[in-house]
N, C-alpha and C positions, 0 to 999 in steps of 0.2 A: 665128804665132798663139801659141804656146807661150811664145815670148820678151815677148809682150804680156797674157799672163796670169803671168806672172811681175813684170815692171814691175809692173801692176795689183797685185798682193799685200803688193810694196813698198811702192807708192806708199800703200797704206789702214794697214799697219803702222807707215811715217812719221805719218799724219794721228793715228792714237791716241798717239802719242806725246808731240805736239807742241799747245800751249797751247790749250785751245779759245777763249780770246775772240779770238785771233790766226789761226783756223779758213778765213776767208773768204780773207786774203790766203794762207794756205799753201797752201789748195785753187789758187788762181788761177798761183801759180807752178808747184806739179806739171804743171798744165794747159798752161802756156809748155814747160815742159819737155819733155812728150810728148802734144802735141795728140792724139794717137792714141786718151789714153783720156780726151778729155772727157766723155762721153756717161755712160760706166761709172764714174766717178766725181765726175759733181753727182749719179749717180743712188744711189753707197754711201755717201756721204759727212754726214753731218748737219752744217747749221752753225747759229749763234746766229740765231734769229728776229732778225727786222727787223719796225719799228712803222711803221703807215701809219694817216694820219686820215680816217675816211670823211667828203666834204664835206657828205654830207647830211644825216646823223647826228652828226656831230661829236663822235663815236665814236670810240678807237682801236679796231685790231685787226691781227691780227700776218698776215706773208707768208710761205710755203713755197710748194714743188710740189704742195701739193693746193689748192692757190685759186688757182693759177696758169695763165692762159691765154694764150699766148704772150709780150706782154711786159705783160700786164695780171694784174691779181690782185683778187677776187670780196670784197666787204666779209659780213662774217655778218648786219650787222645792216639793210644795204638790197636787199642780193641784188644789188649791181649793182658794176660790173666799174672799175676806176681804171686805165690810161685807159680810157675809154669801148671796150667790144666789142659789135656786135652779134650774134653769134654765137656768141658766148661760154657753154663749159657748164654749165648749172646744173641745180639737184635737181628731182625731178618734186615736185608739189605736195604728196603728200602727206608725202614727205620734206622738205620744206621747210618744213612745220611744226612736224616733230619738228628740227627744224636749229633753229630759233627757241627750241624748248622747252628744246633740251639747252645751248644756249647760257645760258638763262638761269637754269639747273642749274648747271649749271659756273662761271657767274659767282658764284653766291654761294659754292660751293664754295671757288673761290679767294679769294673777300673771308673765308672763315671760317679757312682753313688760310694763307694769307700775306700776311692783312691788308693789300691793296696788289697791284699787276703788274696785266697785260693777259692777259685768254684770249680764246680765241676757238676753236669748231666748225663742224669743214666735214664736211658729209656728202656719199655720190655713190653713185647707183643701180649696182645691180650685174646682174648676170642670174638669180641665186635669191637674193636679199638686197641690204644695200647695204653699204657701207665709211664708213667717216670718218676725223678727224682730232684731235684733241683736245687743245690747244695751250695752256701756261700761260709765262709770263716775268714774272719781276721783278727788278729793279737796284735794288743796294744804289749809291748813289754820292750818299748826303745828308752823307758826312763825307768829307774832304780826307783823315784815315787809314787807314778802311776803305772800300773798294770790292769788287763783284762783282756775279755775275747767277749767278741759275736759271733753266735752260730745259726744258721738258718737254714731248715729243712724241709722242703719245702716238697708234699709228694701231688703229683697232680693220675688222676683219670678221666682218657678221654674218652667218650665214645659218638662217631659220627652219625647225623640225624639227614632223613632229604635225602636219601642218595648223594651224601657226601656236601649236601650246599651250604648244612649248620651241623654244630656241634655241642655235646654238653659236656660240662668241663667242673669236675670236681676238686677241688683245690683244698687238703690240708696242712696247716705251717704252722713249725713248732719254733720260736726264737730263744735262745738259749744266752744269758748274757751275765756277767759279773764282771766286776767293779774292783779294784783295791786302790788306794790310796798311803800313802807314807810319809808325812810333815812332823816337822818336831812339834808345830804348835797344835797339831792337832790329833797328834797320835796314829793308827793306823786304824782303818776303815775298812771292812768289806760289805761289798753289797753287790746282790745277784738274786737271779732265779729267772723262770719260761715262762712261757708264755704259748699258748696251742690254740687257733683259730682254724673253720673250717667257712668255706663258700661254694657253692653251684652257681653256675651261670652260664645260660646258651649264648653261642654267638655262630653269628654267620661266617662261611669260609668264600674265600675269593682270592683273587691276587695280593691286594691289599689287606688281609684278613685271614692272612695263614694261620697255622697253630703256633707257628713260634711267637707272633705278634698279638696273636689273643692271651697265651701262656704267660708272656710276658707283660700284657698289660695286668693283667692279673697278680703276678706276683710282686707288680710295682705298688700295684693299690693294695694290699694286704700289706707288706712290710711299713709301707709309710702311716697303715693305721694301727699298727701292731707298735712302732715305732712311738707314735703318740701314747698309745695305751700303758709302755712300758715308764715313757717321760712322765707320764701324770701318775701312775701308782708307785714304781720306786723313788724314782729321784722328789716329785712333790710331795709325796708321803714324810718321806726321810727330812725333807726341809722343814716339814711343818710341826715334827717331833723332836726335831736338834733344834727352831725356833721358840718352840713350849716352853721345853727344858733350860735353855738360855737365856739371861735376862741383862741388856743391855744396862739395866742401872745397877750399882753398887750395893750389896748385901749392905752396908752401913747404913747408906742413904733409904732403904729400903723398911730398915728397922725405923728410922728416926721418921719414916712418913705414915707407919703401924702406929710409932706412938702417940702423933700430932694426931692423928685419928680417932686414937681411944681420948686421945685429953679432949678433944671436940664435944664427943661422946657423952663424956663425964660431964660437961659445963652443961653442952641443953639438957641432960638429966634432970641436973640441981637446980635447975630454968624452970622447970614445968615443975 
């Protein structure tokens, strides 16, 4: 057990390290490696959403473990399951309207902030409240030089406080992102990797103060500083390392101002 909680530590240590749009195949090989910990890690692991068309709706909407019922996955916007389940779990009705409403919250949310990409919410009854999901993806891949994708996972639990007047609101988000570039003068670039933040915070409920509008202020304020957080370690990092290593003056001129240095050197030596 020990030595399998050890592996397990490794194997999730590996996965942060290593390219997230390449996520799915390096999950599948740790898995060949030590079947032992499938279970425990499709279940720590985040990988890049995948898009599916609902045939009814003719609708995208993206797949994970919370729309997933054994090898089917539940559309947001007909409630019904690809392949076909009949038994398949779904939200009791009156969360399933708020599943409808926060979905079409969220939609425009994401048509206002990344003009573009597929989201999609899954909500799912709990025993004093309910949980959901809150999923956004867009791909950059309209040009041959730049490429990439954002993913955003975003799982919330709520449970209501007051006989319904407040609420506490657990909010985990994982942002998933990479980078490629492609210039002759500068060769090809990748850069990527997640990022996972967690928050609690009660708020009051009322007209003006629904779940979808607390849910959502929430998930405004965490991507926007999740957002910052990713601008300032990869892309200022990467700046400050390709600035290092660059040197705007000429290797020539460089030597000849070493050498003006050392004759300097030498003169107040023979001085003193």
């Amino acid at each position: 057990m020990a030595n399998l909680d050890k592996q397990l530590d490794a194997a999730l240590d590996l996965m942060r390290r290593l390219p997230p749009q390449k996520a799915e195949k390096n999950l599948s090989d740790c898995i060949d490696l030590v079947p032992e910990l499938c279970e425990d890690l499709l279940a720590s692991v985040d990988q890049p959403l995948r898009i599916l068309k609902d045939s009814q709706t003719g609708k995208d909407y993206l797949l994970c473990d919370y729309n997933r019922d054994g090898d089917s996955y539940r559309s947001p916007w007909s409630n019904t399951y690809d392949p076909p389940l009949s038994d398949g779990a779904i939200p009791s009705d009156q969360l399933r309207d708020l599943e409808i409403n926060a979905n079409a919250a969220i939609d425009s949310y994401r048509e206002m902030y990344y003009e573009g990409g597929i989201s999609s919410v899954y909500l799912w009854d709990l025993d004093h409240g309910f949980a959901g999901a809150i999923l956004i993806k867009k791909v950059g891949d309209l040009s041959t030089k730049i490429k990439g994708c954002w993913d955003s996972i975003h799982v919330i639990e709520v449970q209501e406080k007051s006989g319904g007047r407040n609420a506490h609101y657990k909010l985990t988000s994982t942002i998933m992102l990479w980078l490629q570039t492609s210039k002759a003068a500068s060769g090809t670039m990748n850069l990527g990797g997640n990022l996972t933040r967690q928050v609690e915070k009660d708020s009051p409920l009322n007209e003006s103060n629904s779940h979808i509008a607390n849910i959502g202020r929430l998930i405004e304020e965490m991507e926007n500083k999740m957002r910052n957080t990713l601008n300032e370690i990869y892309f200022g990092k990467t700046k400050d390392i390709v600035n290092d290593l660059r040197s705007m003056i000429p290797l020539s001129d460089v030597s000849k101002q070493q050498q003006i240095a050392e004759e300097l050197r030498a003169k107040l030596g023979n001085n003193q």
